[in-house]
VEXDREN-2710 file (C-alpha; in Angstrom, 1 decimal):
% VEXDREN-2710
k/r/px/py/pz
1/UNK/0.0/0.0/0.0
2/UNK/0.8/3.7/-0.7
3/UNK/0.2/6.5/1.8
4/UNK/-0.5/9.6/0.0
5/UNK/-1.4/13.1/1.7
6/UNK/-4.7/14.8/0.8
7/UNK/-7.1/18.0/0.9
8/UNK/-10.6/17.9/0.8
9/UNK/-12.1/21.1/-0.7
10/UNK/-15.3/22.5/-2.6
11/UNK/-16.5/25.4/-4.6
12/UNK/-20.5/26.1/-3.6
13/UNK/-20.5/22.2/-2.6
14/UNK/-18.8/20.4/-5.8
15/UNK/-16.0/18.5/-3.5
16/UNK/-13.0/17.0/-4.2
17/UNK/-9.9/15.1/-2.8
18/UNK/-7.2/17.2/-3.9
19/UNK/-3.7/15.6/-4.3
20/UNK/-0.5/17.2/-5.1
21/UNK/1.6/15.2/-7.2
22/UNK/4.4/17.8/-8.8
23/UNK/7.1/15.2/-10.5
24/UNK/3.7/12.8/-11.4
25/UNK/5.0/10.0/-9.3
26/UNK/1.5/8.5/-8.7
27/UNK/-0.1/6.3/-10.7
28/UNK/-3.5/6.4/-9.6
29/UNK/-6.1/3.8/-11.3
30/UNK/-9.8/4.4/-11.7
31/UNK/-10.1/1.9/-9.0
32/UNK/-7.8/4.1/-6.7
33/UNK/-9.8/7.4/-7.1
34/UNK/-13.1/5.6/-7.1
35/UNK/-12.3/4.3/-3.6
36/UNK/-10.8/7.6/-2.6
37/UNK/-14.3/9.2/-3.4
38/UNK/-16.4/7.0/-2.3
39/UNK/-18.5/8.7/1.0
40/UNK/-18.8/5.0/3.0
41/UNK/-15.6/4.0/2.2
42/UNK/-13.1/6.3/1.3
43/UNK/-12.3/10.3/2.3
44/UNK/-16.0/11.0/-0.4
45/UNK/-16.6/13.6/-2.9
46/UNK/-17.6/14.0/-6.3
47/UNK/-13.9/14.0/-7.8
48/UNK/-10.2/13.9/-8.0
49/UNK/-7.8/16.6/-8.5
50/UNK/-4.3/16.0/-9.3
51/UNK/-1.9/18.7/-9.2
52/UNK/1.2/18.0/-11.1
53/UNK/3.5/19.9/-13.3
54/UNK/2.3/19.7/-17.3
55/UNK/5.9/19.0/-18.1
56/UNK/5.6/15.6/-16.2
57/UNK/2.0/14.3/-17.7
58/UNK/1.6/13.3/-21.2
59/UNK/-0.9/15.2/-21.7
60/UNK/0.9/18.4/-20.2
61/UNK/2.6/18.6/-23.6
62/UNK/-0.4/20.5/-25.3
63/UNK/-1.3/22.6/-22.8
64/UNK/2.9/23.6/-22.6
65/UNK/2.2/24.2/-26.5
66/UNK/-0.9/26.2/-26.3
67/UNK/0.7/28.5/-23.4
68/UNK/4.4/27.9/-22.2
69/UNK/3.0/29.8/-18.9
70/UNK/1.1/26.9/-17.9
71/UNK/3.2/25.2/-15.4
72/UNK/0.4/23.0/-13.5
73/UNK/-2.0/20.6/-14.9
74/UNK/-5.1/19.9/-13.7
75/UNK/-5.7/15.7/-14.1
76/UNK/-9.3/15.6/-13.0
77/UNK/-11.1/12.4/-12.7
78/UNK/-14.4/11.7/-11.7
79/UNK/-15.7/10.2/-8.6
80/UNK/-16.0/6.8/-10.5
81/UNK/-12.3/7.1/-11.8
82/UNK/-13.3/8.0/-15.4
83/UNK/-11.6/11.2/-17.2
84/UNK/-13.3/14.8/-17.9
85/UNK/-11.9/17.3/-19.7
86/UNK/-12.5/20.1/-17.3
87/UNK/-14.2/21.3/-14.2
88/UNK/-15.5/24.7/-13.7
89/UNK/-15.6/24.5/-9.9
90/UNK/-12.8/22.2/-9.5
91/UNK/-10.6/24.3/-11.3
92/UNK/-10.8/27.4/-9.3
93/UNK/-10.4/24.6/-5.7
94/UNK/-7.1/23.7/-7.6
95/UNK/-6.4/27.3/-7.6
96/UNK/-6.9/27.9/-4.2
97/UNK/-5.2/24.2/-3.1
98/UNK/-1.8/25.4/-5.2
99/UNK/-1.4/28.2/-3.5
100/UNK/-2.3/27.3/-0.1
101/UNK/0.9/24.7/-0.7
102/UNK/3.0/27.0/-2.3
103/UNK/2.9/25.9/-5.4
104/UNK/2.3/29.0/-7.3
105/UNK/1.3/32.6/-6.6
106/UNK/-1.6/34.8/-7.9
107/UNK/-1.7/38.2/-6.9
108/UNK/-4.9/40.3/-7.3
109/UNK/-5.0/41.5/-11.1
110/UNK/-2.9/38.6/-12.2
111/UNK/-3.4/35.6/-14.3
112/UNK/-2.8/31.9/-13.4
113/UNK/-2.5/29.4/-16.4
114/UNK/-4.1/25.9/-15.7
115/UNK/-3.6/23.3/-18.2
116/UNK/-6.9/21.0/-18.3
117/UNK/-7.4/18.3/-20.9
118/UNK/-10.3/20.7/-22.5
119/UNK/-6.9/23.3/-23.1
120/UNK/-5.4/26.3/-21.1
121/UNK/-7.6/27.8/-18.5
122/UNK/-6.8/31.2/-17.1
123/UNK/-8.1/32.2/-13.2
124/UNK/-8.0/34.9/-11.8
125/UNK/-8.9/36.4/-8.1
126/UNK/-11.9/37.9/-7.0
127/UNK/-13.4/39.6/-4.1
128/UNK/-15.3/36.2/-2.7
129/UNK/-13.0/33.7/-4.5
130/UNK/-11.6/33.0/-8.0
131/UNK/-12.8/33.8/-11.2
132/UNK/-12.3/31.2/-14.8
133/UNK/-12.4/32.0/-18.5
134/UNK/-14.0/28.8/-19.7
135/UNK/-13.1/29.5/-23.0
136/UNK/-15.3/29.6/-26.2
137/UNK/-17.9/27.6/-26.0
138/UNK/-20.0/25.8/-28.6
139/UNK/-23.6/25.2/-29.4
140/UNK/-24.0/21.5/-30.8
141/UNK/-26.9/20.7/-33.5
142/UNK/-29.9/19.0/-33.0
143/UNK/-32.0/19.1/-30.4
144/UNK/-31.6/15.6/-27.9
145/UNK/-35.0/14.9/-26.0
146/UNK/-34.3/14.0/-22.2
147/UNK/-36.3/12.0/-20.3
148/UNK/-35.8/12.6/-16.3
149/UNK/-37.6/10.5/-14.0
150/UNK/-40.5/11.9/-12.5
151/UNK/-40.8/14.6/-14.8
152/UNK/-44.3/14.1/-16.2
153/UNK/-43.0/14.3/-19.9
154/UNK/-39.4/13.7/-21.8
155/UNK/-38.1/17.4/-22.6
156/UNK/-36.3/18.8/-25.6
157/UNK/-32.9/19.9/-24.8
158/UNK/-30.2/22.3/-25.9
159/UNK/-26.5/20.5/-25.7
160/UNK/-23.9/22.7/-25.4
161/UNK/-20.2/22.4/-25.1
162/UNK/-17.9/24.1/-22.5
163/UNK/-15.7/22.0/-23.1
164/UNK/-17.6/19.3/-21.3
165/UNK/-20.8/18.1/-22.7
166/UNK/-24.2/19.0/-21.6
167/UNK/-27.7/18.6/-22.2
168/UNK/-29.8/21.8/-20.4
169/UNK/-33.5/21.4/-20.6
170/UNK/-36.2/23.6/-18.7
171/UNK/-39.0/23.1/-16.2
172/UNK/-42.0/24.1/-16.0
173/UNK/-42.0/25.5/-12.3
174/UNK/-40.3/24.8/-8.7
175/UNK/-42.5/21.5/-8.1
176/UNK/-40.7/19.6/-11.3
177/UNK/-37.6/21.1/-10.4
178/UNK/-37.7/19.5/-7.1
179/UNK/-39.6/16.5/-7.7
180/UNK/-37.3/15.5/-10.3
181/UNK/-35.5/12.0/-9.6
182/UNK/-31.9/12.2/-10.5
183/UNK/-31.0/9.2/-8.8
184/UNK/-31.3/7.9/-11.9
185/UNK/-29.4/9.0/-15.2
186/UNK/-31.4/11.0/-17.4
187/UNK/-32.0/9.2/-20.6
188/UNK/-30.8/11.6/-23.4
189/UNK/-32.0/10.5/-27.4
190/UNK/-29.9/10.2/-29.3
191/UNK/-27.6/8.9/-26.7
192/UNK/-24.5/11.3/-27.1
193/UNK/-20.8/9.2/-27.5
194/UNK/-18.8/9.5/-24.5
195/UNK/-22.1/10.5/-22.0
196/UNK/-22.7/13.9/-20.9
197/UNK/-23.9/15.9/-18.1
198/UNK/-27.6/17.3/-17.9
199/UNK/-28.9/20.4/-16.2
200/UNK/-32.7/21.1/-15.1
201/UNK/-32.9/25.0/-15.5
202/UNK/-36.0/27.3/-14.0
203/UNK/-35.5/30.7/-14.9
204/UNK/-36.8/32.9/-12.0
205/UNK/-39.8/35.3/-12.1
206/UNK/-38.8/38.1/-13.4
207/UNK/-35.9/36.9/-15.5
208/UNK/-33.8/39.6/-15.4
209/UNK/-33.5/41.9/-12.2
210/UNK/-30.8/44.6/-12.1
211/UNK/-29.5/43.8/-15.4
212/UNK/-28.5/40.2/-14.9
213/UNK/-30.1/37.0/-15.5
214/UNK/-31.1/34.7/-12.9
215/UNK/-31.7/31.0/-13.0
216/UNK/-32.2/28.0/-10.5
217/UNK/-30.4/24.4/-11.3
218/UNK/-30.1/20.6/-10.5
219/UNK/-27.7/18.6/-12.7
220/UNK/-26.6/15.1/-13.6
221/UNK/-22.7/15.0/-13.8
222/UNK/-21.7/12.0/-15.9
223/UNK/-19.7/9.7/-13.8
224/UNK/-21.1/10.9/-10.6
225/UNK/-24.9/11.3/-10.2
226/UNK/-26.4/14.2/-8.6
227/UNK/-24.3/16.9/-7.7
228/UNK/-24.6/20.1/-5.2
229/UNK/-23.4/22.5/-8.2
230/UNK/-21.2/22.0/-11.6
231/UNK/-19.5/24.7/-12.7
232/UNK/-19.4/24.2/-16.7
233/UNK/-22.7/22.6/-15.9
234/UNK/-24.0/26.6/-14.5
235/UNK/-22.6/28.0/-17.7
236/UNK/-24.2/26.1/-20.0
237/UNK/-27.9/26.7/-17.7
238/UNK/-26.9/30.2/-18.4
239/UNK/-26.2/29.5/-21.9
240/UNK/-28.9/27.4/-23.0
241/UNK/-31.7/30.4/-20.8
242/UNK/-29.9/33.4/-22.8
243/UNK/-30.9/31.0/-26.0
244/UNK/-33.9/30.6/-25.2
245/UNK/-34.8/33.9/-24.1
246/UNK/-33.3/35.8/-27.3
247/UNK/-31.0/38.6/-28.3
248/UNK/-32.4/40.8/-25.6
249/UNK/-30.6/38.7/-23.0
250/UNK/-27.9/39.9/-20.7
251/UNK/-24.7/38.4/-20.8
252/UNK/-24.6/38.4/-16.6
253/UNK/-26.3/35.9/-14.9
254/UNK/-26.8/34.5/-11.5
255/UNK/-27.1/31.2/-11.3
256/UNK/-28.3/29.4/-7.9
257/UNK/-27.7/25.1/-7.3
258/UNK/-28.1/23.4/-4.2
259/UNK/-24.6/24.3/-2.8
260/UNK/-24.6/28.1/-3.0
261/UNK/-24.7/30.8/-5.9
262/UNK/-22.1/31.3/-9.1
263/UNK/-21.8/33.7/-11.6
264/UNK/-21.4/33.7/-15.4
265/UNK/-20.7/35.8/-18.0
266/UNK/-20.4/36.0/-21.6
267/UNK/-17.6/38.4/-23.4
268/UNK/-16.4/38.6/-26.7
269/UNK/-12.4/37.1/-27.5
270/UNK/-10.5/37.2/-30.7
271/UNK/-11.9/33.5/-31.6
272/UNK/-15.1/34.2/-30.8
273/UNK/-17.3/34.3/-27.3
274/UNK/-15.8/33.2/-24.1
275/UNK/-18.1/32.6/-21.3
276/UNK/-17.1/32.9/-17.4
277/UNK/-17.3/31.2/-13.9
278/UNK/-16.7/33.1/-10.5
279/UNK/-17.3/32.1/-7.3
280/UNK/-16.3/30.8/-4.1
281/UNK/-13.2/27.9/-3.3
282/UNK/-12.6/26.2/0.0
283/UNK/-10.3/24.0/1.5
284/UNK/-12.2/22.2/4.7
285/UNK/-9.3/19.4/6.3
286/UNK/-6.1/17.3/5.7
287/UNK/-5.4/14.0/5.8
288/UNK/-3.4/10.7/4.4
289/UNK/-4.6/7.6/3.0
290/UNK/-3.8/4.0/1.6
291/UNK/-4.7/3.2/-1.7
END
């Protein structure tokens, strides 16, 4: 057995077991991290962080290509060991969890490259935590219906790409929202390669209040169940709302999940729109374990 040292953290309840790894010396199975996240068994959360320099992961080498500033690499696997390309609310816990260890310094104003699989993410601070260009995202053709259980009805969905995949769909008011069962994984036709995550949107009453959009969430991560927030999962909600709701839509929007409240925002880049994630990161204990 191996003993390695931990942190547990979470951003607006999205937690994971943190592990820094700089030289990447661990090899961690699916296995491994699904026992580490398991909440009987193991420390629990909904996913694995790895922190280890891009130079010494395979993978590292694009992300060293696509910005040679981007000294750590963010291996994130889910809580049943399988791979994602990215993690809105992880990303900015990695943030806070490589500076707490002083790995790296970000100063207020400054920029903090992160190599993910879904390509270079830059974070920056903020006044109640960190702040993520998700880079541009992507509507996908067609329109997937979704059937949740105990919703009375499948719904048509928007899918969306940020860079994980997602399926958004609305409900009709705060009764489906929290009557729907997602104990179960959403069955999304036609059933997208390589899964994908699916968010339950209610857009609140009035829309728009102050300028700003405001929405209410549940999601379905892929390779975890039900989560208390997802943070590229809150981007597309805001996404897929703005969509529906027209070019009269702000490009600010609030978006509550059962962990807390993010933010999002949609700006323009030289390759096209870039959407944002802000809010909160914490680090909650310490500890080792065997795996």
């Amino acid at each position: 057995m191996t003993t390695i040292a931990f942190t547990k953290g979470h951003g607006t309840g999205n937690d994971f077991v943190l592990v820094a790894d700089p030289d990447g010396e661990l090899d961690l199975t699916p296995a491994d991290v699904a026992a580490l996240c398991d909440r009987h068994f193991g420390v629990g959360a909904d996913g694995l962080l790895r922190a280890v320099r891009s130079r010494s992961i395979d993978v590292g080498a694009d992300a060293l290509a696509e910005d040679a500033d981007a000294e750590w690499f963010m291996d994130y696997r889910n809580a049943d060991g399988s791979i994602a390309e990215m993690c809105g609310n992880g990303i900015r816990v990695f943030t806070r969890f490589l500076i707490d260890e002083g790995l790296a310094e970000l100063a207020s104003g400054d920029t903090l490259a992160i190599g993910t699989r879904g390509g270079v993410r830059d974070v920056q601070r903020t006044t109640d935590g960190f702040a993520v260009d998700l880079g541009r995202w992507r509507l996908e053709g067609g329109e997937p219906l979704v059937h949740v259980k105990s919703l009375p009805v499948a719904r048509p969905g928007v899918a969306i790409t940020v860079p994980n995949p997602h399926v958004v769909i609305a409900v009709a008011d705060e009764s489906e929202l929290e009557n729907a069962d997602l104990a179960y994984i959403p069955v999304v036709e036609p059933d997208p390669q390589g899964g994908t995550n699916v968010e339950l949107v209610l857009p609140a009453d009035p829309l728009v209040k102050d300028a700003v959009g405001r929405i209410r969430m549940r999601v379905h991560e892929r390779g975890v169940g039900e989560t208390l927030s997802c943070g590229t999962g809150a981007a597309a909600a805001a996404l897929a709302t703005r969509h529906w709701a027209g070019a009269s839509a702000p490009n600010d929007w609030r978006v509550e999940v059962p962990g807390g409240v993010v933010g999002v925002r949609m700006f323009p880049a030289e390759d096209g729109e870039h959407v944002s994630l802000s809010g909160p990161a914490e680090l909650v204990f310490r500890g080792t374990a065997e795996i």
